[in-house]
RODO-2510 file (C-alpha; in nm, 4 decimals, decimal comma):
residues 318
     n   res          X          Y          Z
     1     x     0,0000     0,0000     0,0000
     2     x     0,3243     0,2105    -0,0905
     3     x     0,1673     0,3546    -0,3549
     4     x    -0,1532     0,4085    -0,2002
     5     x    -0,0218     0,6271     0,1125
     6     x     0,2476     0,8424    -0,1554
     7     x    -0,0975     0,9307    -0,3657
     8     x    -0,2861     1,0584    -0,0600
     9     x    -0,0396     1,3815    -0,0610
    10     x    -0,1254     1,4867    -0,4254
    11     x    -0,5799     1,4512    -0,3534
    12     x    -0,7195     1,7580    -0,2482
    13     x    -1,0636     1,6282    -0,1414
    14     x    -1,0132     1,4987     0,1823
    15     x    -1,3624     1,3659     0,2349
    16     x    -1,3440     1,1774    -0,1300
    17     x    -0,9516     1,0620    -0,0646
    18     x    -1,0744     0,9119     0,2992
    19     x    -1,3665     0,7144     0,1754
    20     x    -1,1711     0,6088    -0,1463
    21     x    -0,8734     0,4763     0,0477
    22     x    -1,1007     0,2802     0,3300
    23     x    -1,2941     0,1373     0,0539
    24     x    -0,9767     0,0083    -0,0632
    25     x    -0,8414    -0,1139     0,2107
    26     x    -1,1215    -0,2822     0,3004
    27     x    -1,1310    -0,4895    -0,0297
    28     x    -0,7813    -0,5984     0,0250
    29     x    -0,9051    -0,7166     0,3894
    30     x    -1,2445    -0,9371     0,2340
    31     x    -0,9259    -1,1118    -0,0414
    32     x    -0,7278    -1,1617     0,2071
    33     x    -0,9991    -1,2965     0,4050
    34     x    -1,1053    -1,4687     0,1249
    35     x    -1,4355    -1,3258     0,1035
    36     x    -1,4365    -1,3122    -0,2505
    37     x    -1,7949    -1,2384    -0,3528
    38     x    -1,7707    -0,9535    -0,0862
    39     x    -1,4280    -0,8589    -0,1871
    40     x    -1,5303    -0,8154    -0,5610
    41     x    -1,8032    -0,5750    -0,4541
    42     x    -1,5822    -0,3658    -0,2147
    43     x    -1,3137    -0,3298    -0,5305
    44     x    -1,6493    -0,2267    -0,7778
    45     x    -1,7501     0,0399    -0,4638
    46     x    -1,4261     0,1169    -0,4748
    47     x    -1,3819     0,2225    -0,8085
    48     x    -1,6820     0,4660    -0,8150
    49     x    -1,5123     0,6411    -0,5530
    50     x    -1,1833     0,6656    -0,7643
    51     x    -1,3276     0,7701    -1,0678
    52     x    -1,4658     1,0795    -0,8694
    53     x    -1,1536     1,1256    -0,6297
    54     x    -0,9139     1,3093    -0,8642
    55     x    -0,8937     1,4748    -1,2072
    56     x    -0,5347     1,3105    -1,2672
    57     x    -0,7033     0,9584    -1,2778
    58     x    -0,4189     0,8017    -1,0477
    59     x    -0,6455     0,6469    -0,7933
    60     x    -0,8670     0,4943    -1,0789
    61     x    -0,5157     0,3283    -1,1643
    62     x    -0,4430     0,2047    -0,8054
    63     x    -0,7673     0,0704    -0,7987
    64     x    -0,7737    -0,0724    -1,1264
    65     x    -0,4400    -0,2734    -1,0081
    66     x    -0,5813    -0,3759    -0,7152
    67     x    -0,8845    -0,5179    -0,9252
    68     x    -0,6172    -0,6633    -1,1526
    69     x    -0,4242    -0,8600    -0,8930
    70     x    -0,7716    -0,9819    -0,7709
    71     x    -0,9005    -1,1301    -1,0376
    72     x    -0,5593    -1,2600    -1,1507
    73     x    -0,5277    -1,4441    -0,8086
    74     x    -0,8525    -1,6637    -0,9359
    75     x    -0,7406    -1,7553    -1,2857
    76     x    -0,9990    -1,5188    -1,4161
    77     x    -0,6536    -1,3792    -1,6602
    78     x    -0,8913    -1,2007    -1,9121
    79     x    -1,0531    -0,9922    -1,6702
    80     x    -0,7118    -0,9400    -1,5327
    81     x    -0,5787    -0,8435    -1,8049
    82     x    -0,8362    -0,5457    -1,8795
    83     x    -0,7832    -0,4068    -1,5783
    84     x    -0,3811    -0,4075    -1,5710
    85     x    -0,3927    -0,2598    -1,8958
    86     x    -0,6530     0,0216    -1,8056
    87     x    -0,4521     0,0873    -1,5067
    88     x    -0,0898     0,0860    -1,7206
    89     x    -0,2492     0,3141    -1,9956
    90     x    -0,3556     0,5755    -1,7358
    91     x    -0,0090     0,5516    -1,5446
    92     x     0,1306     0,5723    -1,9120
    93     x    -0,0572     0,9102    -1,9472
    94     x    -0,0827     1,0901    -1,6332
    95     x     0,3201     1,0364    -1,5208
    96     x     0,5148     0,9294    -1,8086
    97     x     0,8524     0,8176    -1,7849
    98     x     0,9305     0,5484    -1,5260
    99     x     0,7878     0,5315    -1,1914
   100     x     0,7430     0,3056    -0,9577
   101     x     0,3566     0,2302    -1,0303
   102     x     0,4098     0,2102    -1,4029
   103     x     0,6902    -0,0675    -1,3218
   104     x     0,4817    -0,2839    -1,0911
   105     x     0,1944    -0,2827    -1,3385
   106     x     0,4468    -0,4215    -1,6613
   107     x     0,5090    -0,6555    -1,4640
   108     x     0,1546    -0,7607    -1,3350
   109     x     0,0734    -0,7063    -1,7404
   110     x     0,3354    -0,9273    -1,7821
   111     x     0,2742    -1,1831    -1,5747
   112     x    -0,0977    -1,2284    -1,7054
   113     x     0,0046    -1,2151    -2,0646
   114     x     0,2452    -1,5093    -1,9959
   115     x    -0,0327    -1,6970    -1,8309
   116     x    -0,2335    -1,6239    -2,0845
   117     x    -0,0119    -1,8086    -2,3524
   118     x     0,0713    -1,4367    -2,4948
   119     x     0,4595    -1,4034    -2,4310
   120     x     0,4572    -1,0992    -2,7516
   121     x     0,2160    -0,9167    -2,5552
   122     x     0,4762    -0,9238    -2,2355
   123     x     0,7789    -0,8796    -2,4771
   124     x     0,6194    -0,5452    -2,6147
   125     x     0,5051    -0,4395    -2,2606
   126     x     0,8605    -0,5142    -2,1135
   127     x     1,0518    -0,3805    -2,3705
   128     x     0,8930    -0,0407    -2,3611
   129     x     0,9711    -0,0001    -2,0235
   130     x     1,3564    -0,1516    -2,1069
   131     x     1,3893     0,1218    -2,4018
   132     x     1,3890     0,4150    -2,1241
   133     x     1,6749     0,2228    -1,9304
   134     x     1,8544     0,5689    -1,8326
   135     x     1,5657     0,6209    -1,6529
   136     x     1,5868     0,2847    -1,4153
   137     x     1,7514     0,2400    -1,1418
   138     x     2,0579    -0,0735    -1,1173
   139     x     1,7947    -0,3009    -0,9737
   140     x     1,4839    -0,2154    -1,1391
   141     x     1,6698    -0,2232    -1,4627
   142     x     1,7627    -0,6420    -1,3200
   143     x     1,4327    -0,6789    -1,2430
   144     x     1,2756    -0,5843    -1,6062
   145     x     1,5951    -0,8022    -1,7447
   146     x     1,4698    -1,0893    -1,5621
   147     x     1,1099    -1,0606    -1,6475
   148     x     1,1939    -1,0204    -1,9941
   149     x     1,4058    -1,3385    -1,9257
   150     x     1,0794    -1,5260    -1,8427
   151     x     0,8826    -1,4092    -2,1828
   152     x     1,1901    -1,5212    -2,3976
   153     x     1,2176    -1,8530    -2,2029
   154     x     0,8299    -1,9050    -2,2436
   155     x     0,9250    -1,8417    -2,6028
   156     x     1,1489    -2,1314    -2,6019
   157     x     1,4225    -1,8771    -2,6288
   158     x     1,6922    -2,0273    -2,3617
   159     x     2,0145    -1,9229    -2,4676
   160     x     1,8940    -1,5919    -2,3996
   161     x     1,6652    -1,5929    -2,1031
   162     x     1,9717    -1,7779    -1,9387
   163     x     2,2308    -1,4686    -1,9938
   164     x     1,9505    -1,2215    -1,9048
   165     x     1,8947    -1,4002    -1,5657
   166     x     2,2525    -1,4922    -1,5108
   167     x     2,2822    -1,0991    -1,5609
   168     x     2,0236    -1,0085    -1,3148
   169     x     2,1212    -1,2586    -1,0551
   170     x     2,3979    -1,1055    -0,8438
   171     x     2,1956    -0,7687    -0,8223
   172     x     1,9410    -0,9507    -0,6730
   173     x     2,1848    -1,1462    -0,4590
   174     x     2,3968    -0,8138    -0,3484
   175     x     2,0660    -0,6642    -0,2257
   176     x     1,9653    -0,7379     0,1311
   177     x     1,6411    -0,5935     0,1397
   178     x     1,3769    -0,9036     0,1097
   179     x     1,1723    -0,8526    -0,1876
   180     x     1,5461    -0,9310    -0,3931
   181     x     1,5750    -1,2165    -0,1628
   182     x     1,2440    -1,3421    -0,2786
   183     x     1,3346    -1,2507    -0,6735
   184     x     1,6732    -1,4743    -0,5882
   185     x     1,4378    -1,7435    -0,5692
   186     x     1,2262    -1,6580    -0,8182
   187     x     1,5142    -1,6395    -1,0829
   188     x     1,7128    -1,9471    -0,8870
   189     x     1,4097    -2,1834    -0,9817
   190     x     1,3647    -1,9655    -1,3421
   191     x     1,7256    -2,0650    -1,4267
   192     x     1,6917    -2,4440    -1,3202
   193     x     1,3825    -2,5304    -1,5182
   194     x     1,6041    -2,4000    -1,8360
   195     x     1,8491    -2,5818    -1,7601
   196     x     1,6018    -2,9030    -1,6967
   197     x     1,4405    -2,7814    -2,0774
   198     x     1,7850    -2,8016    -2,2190
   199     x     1,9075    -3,1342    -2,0523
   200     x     2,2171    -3,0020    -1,7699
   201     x     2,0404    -3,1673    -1,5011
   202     x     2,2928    -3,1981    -1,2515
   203     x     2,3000    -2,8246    -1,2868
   204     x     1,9178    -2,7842    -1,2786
   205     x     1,9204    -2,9407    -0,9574
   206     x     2,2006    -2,7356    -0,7812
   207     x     2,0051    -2,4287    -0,8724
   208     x     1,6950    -2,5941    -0,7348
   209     x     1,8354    -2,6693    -0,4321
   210     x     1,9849    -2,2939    -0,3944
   211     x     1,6895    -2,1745    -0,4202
   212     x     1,4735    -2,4061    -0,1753
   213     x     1,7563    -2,3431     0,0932
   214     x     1,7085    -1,9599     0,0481
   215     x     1,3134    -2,0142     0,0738
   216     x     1,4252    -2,1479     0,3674
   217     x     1,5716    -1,8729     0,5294
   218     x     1,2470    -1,6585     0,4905
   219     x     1,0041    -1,6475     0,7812
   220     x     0,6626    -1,6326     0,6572
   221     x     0,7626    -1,6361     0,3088
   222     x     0,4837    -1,5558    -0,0278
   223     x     0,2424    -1,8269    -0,0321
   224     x     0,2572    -1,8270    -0,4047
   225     x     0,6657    -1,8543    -0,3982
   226     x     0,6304    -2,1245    -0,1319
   227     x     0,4138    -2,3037    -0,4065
   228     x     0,5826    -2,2508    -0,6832
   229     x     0,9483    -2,3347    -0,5566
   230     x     0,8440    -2,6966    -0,4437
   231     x     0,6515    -2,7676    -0,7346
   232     x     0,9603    -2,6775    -0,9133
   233     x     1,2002    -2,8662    -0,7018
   234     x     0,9756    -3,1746    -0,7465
   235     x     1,0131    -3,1377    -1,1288
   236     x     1,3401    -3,1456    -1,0825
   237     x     1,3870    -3,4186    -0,8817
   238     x     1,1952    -3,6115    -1,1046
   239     x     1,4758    -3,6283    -1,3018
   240     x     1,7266    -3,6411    -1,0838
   241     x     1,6357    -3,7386    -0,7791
   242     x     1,5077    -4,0581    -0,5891
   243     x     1,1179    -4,1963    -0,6527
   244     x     1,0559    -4,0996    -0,2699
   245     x     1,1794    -3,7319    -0,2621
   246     x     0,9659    -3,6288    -0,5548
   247     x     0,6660    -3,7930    -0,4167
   248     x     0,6985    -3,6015    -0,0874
   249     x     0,7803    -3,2944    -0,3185
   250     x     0,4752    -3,3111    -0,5277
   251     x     0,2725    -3,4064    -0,2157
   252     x     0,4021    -3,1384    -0,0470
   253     x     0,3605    -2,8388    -0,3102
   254     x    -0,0059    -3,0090    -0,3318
   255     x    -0,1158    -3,0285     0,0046
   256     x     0,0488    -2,6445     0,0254
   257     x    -0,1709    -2,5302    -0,2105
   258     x    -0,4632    -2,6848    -0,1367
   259     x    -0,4695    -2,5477     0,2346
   260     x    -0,3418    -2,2082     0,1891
   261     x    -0,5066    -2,1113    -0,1666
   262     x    -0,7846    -2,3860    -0,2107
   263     x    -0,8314    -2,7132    -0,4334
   264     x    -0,9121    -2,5030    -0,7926
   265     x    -0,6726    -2,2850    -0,7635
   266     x    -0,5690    -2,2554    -1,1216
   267     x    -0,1619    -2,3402    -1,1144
   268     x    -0,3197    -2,6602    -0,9493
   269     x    -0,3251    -2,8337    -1,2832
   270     x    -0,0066    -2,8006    -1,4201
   271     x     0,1704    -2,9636    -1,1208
   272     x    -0,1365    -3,2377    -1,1155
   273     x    -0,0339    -3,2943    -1,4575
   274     x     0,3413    -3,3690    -1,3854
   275     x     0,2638    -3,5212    -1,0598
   276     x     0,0843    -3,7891    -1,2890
   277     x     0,3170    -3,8529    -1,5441
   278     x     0,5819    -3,9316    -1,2049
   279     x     0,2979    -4,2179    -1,1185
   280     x     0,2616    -4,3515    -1,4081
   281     x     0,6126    -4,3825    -1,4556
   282     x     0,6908    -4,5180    -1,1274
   283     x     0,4112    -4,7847    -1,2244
   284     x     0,1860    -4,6313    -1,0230
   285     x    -0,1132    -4,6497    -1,2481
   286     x    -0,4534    -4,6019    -1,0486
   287     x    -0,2784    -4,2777    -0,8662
   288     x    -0,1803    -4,1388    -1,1656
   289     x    -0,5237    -4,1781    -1,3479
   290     x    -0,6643    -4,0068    -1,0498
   291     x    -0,4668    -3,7076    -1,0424
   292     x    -0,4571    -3,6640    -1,4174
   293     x    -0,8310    -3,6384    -1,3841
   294     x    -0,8179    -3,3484    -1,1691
   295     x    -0,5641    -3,1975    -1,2999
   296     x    -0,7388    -3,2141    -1,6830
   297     x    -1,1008    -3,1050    -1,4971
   298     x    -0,8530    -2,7429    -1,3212
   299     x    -0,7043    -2,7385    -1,6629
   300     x    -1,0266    -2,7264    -1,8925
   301     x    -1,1702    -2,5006    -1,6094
   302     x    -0,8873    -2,2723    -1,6913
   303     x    -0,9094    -2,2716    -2,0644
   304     x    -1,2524    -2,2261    -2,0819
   305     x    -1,2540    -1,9033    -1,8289
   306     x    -0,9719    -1,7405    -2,0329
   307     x    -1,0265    -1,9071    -2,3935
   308     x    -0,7088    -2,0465    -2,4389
   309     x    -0,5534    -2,4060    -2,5357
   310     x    -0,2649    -2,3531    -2,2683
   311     x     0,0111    -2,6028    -2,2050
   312     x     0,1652    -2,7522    -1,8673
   313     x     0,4106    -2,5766    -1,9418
   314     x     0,2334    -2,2127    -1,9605
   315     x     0,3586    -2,0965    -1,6136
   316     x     0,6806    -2,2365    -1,5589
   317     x     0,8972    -1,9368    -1,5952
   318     x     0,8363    -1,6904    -1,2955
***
């Protein structure tokens, strides 16, 4: 709620900027709750009160982010993606230039369109902030270099996602602060499932293991990052570890989700999908039939909220 609390000094109507921000606030608090139907009208309430708080438009971008993130949280991409690119188009507009809004919502954008099976969308998005680089700061500049390492390794592009994340890497590392700790981890796993794609597997899973023992280190780390780590490491280990570690891996990542962000949450799927092909490998047939099953139901779920054919391999890179 940076953002938010930085805005408050340019409103000039108190009353408007008070009820805007608690409407706000309160949205966040029914997601967080999850208390989504009430949550969803809060964010619409929300947004009337935005659209009236300022001529600039900045708090109809805020909230427009905030509506982004929301619906992106519940695989509903599409409507995700019309609000973060509302939201980026007013930043775009009002501010210009680089700031610290318009960065956060590339890389929401981003992060949809690569979801979304759309890594040209994110290339455009994340190039356009790259081409006003004397404007970035060292670390946002890694930080766009290693998102724009994600879109080119969803594009099958390894060679060079892996220099652009190899380049962003020790900025992250030199930075104590814990949001670069967390994009360590991010871009630890990012570089091992390359390496997995293009067959160094001994290396894959020494950058796995960096990264879990880094999650490790974090005390009440992202639930999402949690997630995604383990469901990484247990791809990896598939390959090179033994039958019992990636069971407990893929069991684990599971279970994980299924407690913290529910049984359809949409990344479900892909990892149901892997965790099957383990079992069926590992002769494990009736296991594997069940959990391909649910992972296919998550999976058409998916495709037929946001009309796409996606792969298991969609959200890998992040």
């Amino acid at each position: 709620m940076i953002i938010v609390a930085l805005l408050a000094a340019l409103m000039t109507d108190e009353s408007t900027q008070t009820a805007w921000m608690d409407q706000l606030r309160e949205a966040d608090r029914l997601t967080a709750e999850n208390k989504l139907a009430e949550a969803e009208t809060a964010y619409i309430a929300a947004r009337k009160q935005a659209e009236k708080s300022s001529a600039d438009q900045l708090p109809l971008a805020i909230t427009l982010e905030h509506m982004g993130r929301y619906y992106q949280s519940l695989g509903r991409l599409l409507e995700a993606e019309r609000f973060y690119v509302a939201a980026f188009g007013i930043v775009e507009r009002t501010l210009g230039g680089v700031t610290e809004i318009g960065i956060k919502l590339a890389l929401d954008l981003s992060a949809t369109y690569l979801e979304l099976d759309k890594p040209s969308k994110a290339e455009l998005v994340i190039r356009r902030i790259l081409r006003k680089s004397d404007e970035l700061s060292a670390s946002d500049r890694a930080i766009m270099l290693a998102e724009l390492a994600s879109v080119l390794a969803c594009k099958q592009e390894f060679r060079a996602a892996e220099l652009l994340f190899m380049e962003a890497l020790p900025v992250f590392e030199r930075d104590p602060r814990r949001v670069f700790r967390e994009r360590t981890i991010i871009t630890l796993s990012n570089v091992s499932t390359i390496y997995m794609q293009t067959g160094r597997f001994a290396q894959a899973r020494i950058y796995s293991d960096r990264a879990r023992a880094l999650l490790g280190t974090l005390s009440d780390p992202p639930i999402v990052l949690v997630f995604k780590t383990t469901a990484n490491a247990a791809a990896v280990s598939a390959r090179t570890g033994e039958a019992d570690e990636t069971d407990f891996l893929f069991q684990s990542a599971i279970k994980f989700c299924e407690t913290k962000l529910g049984r359809d949450y949409y990344l479900l799927g892909p990892v149901m999908n892997n965790y099957a092909l383990f079992l069926r490998k590992a002769g494990r047939r009736a296991d594997a039939k069940m959990m391909s099953r649910r992972a296919r139901a998550l999976l058409v779920r998916f495709n037929r909220e946001n009309l796409t054919g996606l792969t298991i391999d969609a959200s890998a890179f992040r």
